[in-house]
C-alpha positions in Angstrom: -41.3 -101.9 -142.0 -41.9 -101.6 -138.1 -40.8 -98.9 -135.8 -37.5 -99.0 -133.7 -36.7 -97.1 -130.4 -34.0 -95.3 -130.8 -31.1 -94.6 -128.0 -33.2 -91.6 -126.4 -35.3 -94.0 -124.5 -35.5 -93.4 -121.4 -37.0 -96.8 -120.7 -40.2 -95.1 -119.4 -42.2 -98.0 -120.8 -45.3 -96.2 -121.9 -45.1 -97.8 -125.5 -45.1 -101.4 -123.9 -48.2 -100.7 -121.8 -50.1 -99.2 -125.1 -48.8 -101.9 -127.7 -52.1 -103.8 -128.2 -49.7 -106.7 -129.8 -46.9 -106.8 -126.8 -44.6 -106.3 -129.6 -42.3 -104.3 -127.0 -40.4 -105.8 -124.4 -37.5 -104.6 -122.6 -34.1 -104.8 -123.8 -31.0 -103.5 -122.4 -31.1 -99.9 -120.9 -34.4 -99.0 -123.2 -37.6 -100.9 -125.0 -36.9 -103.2 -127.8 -39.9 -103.8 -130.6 -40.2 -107.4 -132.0 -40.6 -106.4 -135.8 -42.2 -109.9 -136.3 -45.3 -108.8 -134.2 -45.2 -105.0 -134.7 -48.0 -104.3 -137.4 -47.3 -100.1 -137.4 -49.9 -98.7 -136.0 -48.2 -96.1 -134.9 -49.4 -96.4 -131.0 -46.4 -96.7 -129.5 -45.1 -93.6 -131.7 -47.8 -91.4 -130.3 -46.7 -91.9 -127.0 -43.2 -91.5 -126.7 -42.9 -88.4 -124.5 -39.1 -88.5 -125.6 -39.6 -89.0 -130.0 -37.6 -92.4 -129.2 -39.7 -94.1 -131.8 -39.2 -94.0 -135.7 -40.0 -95.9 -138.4 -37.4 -98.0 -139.7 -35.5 -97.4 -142.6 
């Protein structure tokens, strides 16, 4: 399970500049994590001035 950015991103990209993997890259109108890199560690949740970022069901 990895986290997902839900659509209240504001596409601030604070959670790409902290991912110590670059598991985030943009996507279309808000950040998009690569589950195949994104190892949890919660980082990018942390950050999120908006609670963008869950876990994934």
């Amino acid at each position: 399970m990895s986290f997902v950015i839900t659509k209240e991103c504001t596409d601030c990209g604070n959670c790409q500049d902290v991912c110590p993997l670059g598991a985030i890259l943009e996507g279309f109108g808000r950040r998009e994590i690569n589950a195949d890199y994104c190892t949890e560690c919660g980082t990018c949740f942390i950050v999120c001035e908006n609670h963008a970022i869950k876990p994934e069901d």
